[in-house]
Structure formats: C-alpha cells, structure tokens
Backbone atoms as SQL, in Angstrom:
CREATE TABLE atoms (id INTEGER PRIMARY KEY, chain TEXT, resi INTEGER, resn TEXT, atom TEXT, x REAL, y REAL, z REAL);
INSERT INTO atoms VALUES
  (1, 'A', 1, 'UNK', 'N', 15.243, 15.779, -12.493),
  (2, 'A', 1, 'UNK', 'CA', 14.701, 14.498, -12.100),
  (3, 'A', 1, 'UNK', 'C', 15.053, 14.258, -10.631),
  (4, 'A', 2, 'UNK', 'N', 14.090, 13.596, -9.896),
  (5, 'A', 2, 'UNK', 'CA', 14.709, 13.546, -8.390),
  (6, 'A', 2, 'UNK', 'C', 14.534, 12.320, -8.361),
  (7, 'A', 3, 'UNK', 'N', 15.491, 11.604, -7.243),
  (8, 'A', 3, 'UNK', 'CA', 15.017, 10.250, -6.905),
  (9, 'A', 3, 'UNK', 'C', 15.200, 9.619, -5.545),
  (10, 'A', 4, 'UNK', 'N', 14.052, 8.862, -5.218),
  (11, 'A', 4, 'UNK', 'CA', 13.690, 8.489, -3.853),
  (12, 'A', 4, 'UNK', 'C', 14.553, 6.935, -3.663),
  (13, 'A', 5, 'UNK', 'N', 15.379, 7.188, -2.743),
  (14, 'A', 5, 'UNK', 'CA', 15.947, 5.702, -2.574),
  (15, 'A', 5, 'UNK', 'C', 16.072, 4.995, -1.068),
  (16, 'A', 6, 'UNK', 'N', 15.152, 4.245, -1.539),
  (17, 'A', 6, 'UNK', 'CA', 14.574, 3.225, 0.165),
  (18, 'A', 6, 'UNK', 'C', 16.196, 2.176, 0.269),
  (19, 'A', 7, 'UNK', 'N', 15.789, 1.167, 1.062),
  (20, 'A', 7, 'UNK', 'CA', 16.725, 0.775, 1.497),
  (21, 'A', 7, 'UNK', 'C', 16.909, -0.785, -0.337),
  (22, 'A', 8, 'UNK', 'N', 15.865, -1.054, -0.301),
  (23, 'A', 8, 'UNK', 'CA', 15.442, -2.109, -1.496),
  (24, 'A', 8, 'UNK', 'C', 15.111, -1.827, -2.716),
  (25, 'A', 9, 'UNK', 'N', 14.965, -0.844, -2.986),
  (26, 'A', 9, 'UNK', 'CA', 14.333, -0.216, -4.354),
  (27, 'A', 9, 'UNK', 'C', 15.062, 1.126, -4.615),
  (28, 'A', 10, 'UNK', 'N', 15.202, 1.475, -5.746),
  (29, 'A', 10, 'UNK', 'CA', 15.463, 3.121, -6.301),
  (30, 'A', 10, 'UNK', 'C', 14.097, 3.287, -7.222),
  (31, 'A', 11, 'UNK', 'N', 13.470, 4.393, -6.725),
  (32, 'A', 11, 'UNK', 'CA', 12.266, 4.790, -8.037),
  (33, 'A', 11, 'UNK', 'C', 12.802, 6.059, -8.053),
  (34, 'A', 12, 'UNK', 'N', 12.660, 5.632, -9.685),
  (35, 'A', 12, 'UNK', 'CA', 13.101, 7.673, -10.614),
  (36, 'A', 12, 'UNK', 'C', 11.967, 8.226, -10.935),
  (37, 'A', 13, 'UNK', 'N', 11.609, 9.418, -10.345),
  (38, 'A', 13, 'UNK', 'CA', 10.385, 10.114, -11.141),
  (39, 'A', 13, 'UNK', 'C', 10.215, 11.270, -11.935),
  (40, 'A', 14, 'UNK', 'N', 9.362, 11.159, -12.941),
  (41, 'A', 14, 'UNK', 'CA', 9.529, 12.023, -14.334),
  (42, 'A', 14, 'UNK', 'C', 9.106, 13.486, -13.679),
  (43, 'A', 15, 'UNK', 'N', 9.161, 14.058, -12.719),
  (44, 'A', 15, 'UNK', 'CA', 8.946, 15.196, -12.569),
  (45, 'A', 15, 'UNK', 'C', 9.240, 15.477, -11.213),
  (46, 'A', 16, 'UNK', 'N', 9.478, 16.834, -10.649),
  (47, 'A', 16, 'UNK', 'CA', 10.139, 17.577, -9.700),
  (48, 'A', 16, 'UNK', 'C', 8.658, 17.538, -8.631),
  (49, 'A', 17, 'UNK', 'N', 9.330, 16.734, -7.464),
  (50, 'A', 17, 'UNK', 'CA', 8.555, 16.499, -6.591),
  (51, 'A', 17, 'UNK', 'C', 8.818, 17.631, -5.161),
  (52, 'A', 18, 'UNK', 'N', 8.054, 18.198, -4.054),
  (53, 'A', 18, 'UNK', 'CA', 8.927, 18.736, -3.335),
  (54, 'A', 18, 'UNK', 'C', 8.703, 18.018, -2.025),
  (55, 'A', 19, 'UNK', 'N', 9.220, 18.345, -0.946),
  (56, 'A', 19, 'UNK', 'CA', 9.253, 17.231, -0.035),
  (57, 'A', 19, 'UNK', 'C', 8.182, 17.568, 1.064),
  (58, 'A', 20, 'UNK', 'N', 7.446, 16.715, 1.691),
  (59, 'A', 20, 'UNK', 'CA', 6.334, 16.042, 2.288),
  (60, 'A', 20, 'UNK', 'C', 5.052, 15.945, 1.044),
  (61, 'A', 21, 'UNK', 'N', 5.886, 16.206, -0.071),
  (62, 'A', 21, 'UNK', 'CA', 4.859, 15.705, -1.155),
  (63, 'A', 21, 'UNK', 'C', 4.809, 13.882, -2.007),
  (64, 'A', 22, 'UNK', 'N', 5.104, 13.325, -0.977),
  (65, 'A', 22, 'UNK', 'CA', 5.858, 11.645, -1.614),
  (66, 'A', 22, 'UNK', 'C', 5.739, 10.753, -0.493),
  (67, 'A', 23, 'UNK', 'N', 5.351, 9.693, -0.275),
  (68, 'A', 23, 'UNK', 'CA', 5.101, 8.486, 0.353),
  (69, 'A', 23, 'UNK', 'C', 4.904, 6.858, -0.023),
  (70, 'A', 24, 'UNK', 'N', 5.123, 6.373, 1.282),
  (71, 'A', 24, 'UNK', 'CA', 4.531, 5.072, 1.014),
  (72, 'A', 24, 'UNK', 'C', 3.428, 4.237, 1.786),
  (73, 'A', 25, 'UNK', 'N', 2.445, 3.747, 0.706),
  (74, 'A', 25, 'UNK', 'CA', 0.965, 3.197, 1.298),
  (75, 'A', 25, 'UNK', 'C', 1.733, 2.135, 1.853),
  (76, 'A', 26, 'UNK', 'N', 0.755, 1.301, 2.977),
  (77, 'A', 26, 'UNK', 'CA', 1.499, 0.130, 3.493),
  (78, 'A', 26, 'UNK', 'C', 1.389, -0.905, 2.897),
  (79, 'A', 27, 'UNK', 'N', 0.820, -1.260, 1.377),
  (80, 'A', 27, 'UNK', 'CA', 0.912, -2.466, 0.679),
  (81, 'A', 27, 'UNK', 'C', 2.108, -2.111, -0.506),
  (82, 'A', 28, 'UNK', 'N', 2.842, -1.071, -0.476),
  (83, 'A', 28, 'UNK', 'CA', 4.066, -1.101, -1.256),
  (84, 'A', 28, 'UNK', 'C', 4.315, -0.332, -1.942),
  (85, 'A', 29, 'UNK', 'N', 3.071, 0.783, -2.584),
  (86, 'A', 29, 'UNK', 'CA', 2.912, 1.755, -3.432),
  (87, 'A', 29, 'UNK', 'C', 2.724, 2.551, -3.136),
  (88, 'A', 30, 'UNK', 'N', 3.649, 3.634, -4.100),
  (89, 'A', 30, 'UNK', 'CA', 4.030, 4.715, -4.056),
  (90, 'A', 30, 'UNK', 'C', 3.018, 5.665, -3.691),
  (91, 'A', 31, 'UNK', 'N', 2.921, 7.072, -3.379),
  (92, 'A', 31, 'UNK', 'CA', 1.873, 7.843, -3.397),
  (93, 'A', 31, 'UNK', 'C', 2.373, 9.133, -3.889),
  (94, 'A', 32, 'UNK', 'N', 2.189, 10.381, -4.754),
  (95, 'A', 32, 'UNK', 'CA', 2.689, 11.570, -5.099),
  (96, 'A', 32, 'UNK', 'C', 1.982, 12.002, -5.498),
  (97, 'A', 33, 'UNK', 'N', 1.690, 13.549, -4.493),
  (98, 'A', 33, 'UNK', 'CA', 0.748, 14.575, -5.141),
  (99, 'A', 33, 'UNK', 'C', 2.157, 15.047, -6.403),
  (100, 'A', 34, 'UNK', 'N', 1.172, 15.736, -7.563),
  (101, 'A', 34, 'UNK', 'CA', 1.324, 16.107, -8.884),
  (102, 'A', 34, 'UNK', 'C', 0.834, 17.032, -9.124),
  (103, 'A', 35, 'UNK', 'N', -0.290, 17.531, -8.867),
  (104, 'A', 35, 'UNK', 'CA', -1.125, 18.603, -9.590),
  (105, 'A', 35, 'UNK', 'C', -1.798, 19.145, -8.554),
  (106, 'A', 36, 'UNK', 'N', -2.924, 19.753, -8.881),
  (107, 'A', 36, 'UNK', 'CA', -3.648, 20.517, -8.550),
  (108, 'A', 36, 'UNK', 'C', -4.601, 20.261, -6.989),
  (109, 'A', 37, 'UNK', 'N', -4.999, 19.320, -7.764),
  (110, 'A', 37, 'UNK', 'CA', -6.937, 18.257, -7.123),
  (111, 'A', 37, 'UNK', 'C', -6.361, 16.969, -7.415),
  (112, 'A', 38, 'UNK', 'N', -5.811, 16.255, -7.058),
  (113, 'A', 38, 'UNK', 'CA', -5.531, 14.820, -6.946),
  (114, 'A', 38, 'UNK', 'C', -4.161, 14.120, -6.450),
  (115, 'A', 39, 'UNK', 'N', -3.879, 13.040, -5.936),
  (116, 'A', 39, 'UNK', 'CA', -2.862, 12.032, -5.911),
  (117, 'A', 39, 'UNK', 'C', -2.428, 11.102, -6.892),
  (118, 'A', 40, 'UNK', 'N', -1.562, 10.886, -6.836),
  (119, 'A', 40, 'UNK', 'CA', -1.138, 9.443, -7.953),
  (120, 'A', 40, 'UNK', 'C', -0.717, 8.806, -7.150),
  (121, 'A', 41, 'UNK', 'N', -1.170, 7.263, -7.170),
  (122, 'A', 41, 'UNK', 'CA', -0.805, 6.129, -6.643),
  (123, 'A', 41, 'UNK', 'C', 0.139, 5.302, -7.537),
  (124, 'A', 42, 'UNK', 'N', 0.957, 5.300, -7.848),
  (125, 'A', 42, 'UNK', 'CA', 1.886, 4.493, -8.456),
  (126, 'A', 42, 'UNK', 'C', 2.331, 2.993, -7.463),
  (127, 'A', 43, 'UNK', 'N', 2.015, 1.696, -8.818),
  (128, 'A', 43, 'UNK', 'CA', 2.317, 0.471, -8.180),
  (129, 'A', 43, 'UNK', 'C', 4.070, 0.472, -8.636),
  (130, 'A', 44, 'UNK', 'N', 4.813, 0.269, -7.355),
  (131, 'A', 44, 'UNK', 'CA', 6.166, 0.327, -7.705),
  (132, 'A', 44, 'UNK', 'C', 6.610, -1.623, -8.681),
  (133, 'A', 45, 'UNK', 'N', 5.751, -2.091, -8.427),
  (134, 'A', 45, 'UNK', 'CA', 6.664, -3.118, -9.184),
  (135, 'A', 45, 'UNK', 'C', 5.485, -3.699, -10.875),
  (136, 'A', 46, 'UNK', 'N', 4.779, -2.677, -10.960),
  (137, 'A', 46, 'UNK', 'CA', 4.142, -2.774, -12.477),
  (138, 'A', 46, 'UNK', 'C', 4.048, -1.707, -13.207),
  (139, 'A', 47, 'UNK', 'N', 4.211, -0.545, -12.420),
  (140, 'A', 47, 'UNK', 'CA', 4.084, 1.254, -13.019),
  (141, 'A', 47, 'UNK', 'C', 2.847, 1.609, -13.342),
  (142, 'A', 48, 'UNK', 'N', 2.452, 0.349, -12.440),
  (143, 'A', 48, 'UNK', 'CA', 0.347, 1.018, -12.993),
  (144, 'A', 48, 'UNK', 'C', 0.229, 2.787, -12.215),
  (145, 'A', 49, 'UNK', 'N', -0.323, 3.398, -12.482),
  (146, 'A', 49, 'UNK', 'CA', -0.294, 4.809, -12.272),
  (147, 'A', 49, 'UNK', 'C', -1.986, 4.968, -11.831),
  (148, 'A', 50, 'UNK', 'N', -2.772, 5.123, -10.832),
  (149, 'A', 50, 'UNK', 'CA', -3.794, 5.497, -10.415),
  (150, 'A', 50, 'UNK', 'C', -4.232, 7.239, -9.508),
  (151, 'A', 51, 'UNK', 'N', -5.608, 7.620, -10.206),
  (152, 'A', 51, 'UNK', 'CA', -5.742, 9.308, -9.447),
  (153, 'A', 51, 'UNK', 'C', -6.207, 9.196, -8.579),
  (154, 'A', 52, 'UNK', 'N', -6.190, 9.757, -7.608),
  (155, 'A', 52, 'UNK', 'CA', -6.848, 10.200, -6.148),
  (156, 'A', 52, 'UNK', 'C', -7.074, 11.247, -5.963),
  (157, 'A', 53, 'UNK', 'N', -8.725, 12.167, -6.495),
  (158, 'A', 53, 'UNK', 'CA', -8.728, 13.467, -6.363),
  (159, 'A', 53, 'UNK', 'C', -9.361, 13.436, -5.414),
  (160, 'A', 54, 'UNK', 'N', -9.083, 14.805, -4.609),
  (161, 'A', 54, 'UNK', 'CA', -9.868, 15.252, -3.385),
  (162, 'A', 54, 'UNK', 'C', -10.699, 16.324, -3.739),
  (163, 'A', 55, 'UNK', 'N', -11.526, 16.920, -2.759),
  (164, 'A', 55, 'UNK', 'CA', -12.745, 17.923, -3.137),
  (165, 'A', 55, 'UNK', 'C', -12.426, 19.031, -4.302),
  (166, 'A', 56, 'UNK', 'N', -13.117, 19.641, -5.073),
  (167, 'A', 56, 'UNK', 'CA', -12.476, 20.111, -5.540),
  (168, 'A', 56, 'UNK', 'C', -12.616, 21.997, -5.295),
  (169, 'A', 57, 'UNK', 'N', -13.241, 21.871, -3.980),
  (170, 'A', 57, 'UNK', 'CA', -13.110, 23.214, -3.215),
  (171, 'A', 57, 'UNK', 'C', -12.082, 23.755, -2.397),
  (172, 'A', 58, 'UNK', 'N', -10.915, 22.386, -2.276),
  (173, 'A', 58, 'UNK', 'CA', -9.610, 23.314, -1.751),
  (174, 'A', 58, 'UNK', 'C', -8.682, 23.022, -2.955),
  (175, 'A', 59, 'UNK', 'N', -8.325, 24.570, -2.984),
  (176, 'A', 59, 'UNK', 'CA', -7.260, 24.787, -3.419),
  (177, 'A', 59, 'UNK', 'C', -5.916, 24.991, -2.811),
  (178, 'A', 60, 'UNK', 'N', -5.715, 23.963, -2.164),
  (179, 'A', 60, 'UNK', 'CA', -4.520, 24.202, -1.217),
  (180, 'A', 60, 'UNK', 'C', -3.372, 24.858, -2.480),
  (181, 'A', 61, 'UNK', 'N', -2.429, 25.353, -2.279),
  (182, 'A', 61, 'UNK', 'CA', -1.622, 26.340, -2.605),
  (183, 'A', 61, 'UNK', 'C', 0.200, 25.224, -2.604),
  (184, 'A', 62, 'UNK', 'N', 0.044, 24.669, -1.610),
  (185, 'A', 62, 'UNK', 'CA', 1.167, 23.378, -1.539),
  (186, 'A', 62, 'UNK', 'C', 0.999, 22.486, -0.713),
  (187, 'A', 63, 'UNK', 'N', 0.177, 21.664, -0.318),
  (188, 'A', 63, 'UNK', 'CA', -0.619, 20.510, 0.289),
  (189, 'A', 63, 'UNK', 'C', 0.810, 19.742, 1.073),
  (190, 'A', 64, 'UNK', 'N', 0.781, 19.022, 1.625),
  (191, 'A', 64, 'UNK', 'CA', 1.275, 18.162, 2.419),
  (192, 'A', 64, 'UNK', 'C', 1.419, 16.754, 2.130),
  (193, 'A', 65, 'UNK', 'N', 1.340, 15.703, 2.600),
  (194, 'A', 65, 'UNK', 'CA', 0.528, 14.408, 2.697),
  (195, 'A', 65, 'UNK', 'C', 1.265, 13.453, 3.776),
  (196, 'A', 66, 'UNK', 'N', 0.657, 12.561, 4.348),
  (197, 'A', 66, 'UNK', 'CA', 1.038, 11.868, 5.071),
  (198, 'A', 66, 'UNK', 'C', 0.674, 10.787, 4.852),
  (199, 'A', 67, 'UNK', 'N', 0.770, 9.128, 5.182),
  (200, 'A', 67, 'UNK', 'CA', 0.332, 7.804, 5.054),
  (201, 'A', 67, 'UNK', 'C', 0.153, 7.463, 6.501),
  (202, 'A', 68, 'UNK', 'N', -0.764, 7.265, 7.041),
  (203, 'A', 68, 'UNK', 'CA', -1.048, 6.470, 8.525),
  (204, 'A', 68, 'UNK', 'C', -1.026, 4.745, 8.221),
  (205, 'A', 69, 'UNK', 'N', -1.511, 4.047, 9.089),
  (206, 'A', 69, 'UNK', 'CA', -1.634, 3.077, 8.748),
  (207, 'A', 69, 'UNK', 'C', -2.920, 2.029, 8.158),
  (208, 'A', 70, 'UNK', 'N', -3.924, 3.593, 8.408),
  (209, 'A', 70, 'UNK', 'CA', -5.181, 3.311, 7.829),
  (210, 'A', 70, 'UNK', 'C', -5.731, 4.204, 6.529),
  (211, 'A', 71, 'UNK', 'N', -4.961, 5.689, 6.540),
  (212, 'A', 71, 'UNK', 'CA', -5.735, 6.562, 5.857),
  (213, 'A', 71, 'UNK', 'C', -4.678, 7.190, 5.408),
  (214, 'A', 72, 'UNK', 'N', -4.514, 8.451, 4.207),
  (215, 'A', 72, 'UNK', 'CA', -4.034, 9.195, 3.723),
  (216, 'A', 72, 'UNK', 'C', -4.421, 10.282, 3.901),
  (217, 'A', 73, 'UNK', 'N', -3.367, 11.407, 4.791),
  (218, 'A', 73, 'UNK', 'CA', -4.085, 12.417, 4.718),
  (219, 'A', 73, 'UNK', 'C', -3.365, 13.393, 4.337),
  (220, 'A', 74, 'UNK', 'N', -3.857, 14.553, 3.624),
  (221, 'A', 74, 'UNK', 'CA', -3.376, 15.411, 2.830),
  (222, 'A', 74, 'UNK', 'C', -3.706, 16.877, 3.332),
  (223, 'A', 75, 'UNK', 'N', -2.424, 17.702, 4.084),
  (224, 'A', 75, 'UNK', 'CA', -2.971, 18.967, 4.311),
  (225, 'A', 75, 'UNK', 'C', -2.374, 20.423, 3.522),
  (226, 'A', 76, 'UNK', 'N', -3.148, 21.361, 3.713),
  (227, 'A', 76, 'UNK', 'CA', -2.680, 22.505, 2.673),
  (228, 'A', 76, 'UNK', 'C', -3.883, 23.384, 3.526),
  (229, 'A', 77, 'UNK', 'N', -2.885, 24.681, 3.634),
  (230, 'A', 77, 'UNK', 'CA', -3.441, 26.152, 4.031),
  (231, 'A', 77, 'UNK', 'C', -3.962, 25.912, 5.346),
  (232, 'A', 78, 'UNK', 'N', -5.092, 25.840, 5.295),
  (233, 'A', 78, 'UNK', 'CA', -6.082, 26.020, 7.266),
  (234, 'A', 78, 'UNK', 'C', -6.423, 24.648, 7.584),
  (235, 'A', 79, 'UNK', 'N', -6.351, 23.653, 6.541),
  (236, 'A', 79, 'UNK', 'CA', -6.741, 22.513, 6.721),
  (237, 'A', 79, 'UNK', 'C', -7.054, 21.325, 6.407),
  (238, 'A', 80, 'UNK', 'N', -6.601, 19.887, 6.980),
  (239, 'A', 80, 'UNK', 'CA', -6.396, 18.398, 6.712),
  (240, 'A', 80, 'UNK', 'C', -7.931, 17.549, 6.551),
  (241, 'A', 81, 'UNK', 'N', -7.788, 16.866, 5.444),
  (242, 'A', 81, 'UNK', 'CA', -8.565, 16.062, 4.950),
  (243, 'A', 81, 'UNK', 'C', -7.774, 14.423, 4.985),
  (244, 'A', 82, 'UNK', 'N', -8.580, 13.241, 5.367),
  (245, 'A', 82, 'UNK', 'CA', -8.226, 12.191, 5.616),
  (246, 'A', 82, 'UNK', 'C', -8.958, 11.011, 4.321),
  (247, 'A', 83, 'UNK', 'N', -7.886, 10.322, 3.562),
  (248, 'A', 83, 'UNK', 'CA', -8.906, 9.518, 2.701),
  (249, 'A', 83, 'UNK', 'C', -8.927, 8.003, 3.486),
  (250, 'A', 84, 'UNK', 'N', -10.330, 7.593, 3.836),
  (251, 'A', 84, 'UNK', 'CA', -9.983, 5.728, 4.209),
  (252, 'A', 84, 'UNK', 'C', -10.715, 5.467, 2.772),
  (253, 'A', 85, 'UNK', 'N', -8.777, 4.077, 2.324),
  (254, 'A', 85, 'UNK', 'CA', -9.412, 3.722, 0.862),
  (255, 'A', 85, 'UNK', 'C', -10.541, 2.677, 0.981),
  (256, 'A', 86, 'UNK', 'N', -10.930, 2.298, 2.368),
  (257, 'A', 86, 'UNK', 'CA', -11.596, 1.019, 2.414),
  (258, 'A', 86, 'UNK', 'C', -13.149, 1.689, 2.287),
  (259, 'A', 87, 'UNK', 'N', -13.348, 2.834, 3.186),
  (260, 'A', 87, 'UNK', 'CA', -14.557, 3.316, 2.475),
  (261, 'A', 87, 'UNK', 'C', -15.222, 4.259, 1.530),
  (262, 'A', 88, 'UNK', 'N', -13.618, 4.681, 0.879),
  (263, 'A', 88, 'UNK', 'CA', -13.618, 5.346, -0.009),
  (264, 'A', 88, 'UNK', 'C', -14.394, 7.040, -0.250),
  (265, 'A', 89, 'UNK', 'N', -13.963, 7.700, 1.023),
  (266, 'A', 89, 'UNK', 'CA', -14.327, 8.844, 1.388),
  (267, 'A', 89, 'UNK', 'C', -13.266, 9.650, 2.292),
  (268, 'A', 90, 'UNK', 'N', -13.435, 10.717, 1.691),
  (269, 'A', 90, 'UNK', 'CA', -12.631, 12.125, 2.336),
  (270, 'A', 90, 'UNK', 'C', -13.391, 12.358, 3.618),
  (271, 'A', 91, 'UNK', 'N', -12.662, 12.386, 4.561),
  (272, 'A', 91, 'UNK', 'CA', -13.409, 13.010, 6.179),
  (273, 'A', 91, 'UNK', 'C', -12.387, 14.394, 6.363),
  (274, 'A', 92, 'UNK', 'N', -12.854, 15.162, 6.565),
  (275, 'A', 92, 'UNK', 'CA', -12.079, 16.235, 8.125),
  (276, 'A', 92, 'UNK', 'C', -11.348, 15.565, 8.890),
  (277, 'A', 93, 'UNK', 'N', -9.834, 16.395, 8.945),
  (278, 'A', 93, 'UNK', 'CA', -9.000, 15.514, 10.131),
  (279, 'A', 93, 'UNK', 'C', -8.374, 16.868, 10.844),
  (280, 'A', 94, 'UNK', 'N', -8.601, 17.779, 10.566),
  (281, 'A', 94, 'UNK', 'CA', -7.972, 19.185, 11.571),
  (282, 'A', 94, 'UNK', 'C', -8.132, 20.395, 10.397),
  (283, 'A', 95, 'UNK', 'N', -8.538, 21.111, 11.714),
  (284, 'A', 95, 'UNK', 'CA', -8.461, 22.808, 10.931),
  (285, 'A', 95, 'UNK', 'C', -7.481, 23.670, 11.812),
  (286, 'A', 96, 'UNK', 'N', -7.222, 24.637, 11.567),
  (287, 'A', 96, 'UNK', 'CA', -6.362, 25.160, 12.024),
  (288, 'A', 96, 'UNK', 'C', -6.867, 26.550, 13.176),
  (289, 'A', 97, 'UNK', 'N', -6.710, 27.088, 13.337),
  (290, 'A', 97, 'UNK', 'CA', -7.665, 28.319, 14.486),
  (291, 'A', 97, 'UNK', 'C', -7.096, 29.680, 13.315),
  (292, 'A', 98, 'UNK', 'N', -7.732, 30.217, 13.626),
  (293, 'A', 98, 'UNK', 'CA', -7.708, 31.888, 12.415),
  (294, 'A', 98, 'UNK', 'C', -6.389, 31.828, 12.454),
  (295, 'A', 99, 'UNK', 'N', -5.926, 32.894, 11.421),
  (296, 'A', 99, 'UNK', 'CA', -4.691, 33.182, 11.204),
  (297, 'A', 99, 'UNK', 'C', -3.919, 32.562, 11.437),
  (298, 'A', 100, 'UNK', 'N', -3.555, 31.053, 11.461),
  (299, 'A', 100, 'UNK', 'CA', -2.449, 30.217, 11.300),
  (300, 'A', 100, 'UNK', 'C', -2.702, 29.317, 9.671),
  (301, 'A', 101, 'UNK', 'N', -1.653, 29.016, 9.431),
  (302, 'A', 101, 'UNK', 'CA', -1.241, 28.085, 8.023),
  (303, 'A', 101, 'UNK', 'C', -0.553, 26.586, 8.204),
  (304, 'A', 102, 'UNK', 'N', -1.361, 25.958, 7.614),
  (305, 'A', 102, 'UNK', 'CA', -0.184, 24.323, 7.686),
  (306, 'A', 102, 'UNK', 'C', 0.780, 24.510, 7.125),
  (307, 'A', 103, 'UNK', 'N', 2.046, 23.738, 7.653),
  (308, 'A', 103, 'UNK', 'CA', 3.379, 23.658, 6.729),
  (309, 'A', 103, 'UNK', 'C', 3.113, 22.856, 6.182),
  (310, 'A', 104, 'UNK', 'N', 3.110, 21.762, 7.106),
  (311, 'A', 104, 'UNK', 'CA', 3.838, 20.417, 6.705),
  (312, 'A', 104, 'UNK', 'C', 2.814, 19.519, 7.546),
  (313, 'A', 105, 'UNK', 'N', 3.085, 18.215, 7.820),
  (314, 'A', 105, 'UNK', 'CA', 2.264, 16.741, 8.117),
  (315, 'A', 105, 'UNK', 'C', 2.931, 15.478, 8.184),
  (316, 'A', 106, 'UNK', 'N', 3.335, 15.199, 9.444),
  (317, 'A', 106, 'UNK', 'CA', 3.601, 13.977, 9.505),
  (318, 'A', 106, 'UNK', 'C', 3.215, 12.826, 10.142),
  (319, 'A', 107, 'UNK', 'N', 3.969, 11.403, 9.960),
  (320, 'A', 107, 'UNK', 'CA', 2.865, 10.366, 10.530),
  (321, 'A', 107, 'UNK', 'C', 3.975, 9.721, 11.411),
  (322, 'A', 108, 'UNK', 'N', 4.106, 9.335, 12.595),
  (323, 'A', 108, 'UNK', 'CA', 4.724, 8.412, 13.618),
  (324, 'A', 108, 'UNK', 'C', 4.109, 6.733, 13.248),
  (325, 'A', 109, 'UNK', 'N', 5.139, 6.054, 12.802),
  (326, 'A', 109, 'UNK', 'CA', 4.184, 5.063, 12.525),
  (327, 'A', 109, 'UNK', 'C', 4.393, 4.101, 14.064),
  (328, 'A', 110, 'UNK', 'N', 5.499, 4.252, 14.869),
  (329, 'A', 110, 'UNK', 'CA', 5.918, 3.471, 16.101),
  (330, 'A', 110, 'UNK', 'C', 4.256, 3.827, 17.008),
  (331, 'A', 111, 'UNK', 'N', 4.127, 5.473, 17.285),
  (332, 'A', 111, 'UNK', 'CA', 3.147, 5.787, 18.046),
  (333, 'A', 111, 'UNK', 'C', 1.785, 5.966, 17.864),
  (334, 'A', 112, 'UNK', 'N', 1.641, 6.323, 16.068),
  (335, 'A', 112, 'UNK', 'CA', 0.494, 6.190, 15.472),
  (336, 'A', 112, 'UNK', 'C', 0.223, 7.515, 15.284),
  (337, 'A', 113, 'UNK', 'N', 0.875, 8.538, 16.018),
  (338, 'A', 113, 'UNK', 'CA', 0.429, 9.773, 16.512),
  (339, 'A', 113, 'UNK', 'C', 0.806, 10.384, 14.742),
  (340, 'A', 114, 'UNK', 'N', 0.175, 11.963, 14.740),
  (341, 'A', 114, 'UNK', 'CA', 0.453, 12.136, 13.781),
  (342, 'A', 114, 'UNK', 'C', 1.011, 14.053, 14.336),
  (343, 'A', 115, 'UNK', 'N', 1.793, 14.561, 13.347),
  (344, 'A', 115, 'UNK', 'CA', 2.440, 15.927, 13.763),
  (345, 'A', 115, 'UNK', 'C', 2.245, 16.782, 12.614),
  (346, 'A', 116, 'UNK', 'N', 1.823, 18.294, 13.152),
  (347, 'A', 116, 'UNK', 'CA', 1.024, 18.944, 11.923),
  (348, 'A', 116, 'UNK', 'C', 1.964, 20.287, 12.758),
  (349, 'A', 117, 'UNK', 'N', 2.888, 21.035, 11.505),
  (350, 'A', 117, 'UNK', 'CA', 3.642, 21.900, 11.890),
  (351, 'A', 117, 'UNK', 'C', 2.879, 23.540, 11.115),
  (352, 'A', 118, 'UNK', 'N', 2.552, 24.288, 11.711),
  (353, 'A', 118, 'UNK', 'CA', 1.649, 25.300, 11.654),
  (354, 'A', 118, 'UNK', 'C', 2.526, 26.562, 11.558),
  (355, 'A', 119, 'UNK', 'N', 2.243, 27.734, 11.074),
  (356, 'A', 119, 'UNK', 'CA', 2.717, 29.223, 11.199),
  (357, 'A', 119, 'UNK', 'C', 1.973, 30.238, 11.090),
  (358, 'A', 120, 'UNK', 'N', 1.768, 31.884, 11.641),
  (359, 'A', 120, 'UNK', 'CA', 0.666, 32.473, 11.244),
  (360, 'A', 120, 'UNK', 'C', 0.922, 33.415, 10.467);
C-alpha cells in the first residue's frame, strides 16, 4: 500500500502506484493512472472514483502525467497528449525526434512552464 501525504490530508491507496504516476487537479482531486488506457479521478473528500481514457492507439509502456493549470497531460514512449476537461478532448502536446524515449513530465506551476525528461 503506498501513501501520499500533503500537508492537510493523508490519502491511502488500494494499489501500488509508481511515481510521476499521481497528482493533483486544481479543484482538489486526486488524479492516478491505474491501468492500461485511462486515468482515475478520485474526489478526495467523497471517494467518488471517475475514468479518463485516452486514445486507445498508445500503448505507452509507463506513461507519465502531469496537471497544468488548465490541462492534464499524460506522456509515455515518443509522445505527450494534453486533456482540456473544459472541452473535453485529447490534443498533441510534444513528440519526441527518432530514437529518443520520454521518462518522465513535469509541470512548474510558479512559471507555467512544463519539463519533459527524454533518453535514447
């Protein structure tokens, strides 16, 4: 069992998460890839549990995710996909150039900027 502890809350979660796989949306809830093709949105103060699948042509291998302050974006293998929940669509947010791999994905929330750590 692992558990994430903010400065106000402890949430325990029923399964082995690994890390840049866990966040927080900016209205309070949780976010954790789980599987395969989707997100779970977990509301931290009702345990409502909601999916967020993305295309189901990547098979990223161990995906990423990040929270901006507008969008969610989720990267794995050559390349990042962005969800805005307001219009409720996956866009392209970076590919990678041949022979390199995403690690990892992160979000600056001071600068807005976002950091995508690569290897080939």
């Amino acid at each position: 069992m692992m558990r994430i502890i903010t400065l106000t809350a402890l949430f325990v979660l029923s399964r082995p998460v690994q890390a840049g796989n866990a966040g927080f949306l900016p209205d309070g809830k949780g976010l954790i890839h789980t599987d395969e093709h989707s997100l779970k949105i977990y509301d931290l103060t009702t345990s409502h549990e909601t999916s967020l699948d993305w295309p189901i042509d990547r098979n990223w291998s161990y995906p990423s995710l990040a929270v901006t302050h507008s969008e969610i974006i989720i990267a794995g293998d050559q390349d990042a996909l962005a969800w805005n929940p307001e219009a409720k669509t996956w866009r392209p947010f970076w590919h990678c150039q041949e022979g390199m791999r995403i690690d990892d994905i992160a979000y600056d929330p001071k600068t807005h900027r976002v950091m995508i750590c690569t290897h080939s």
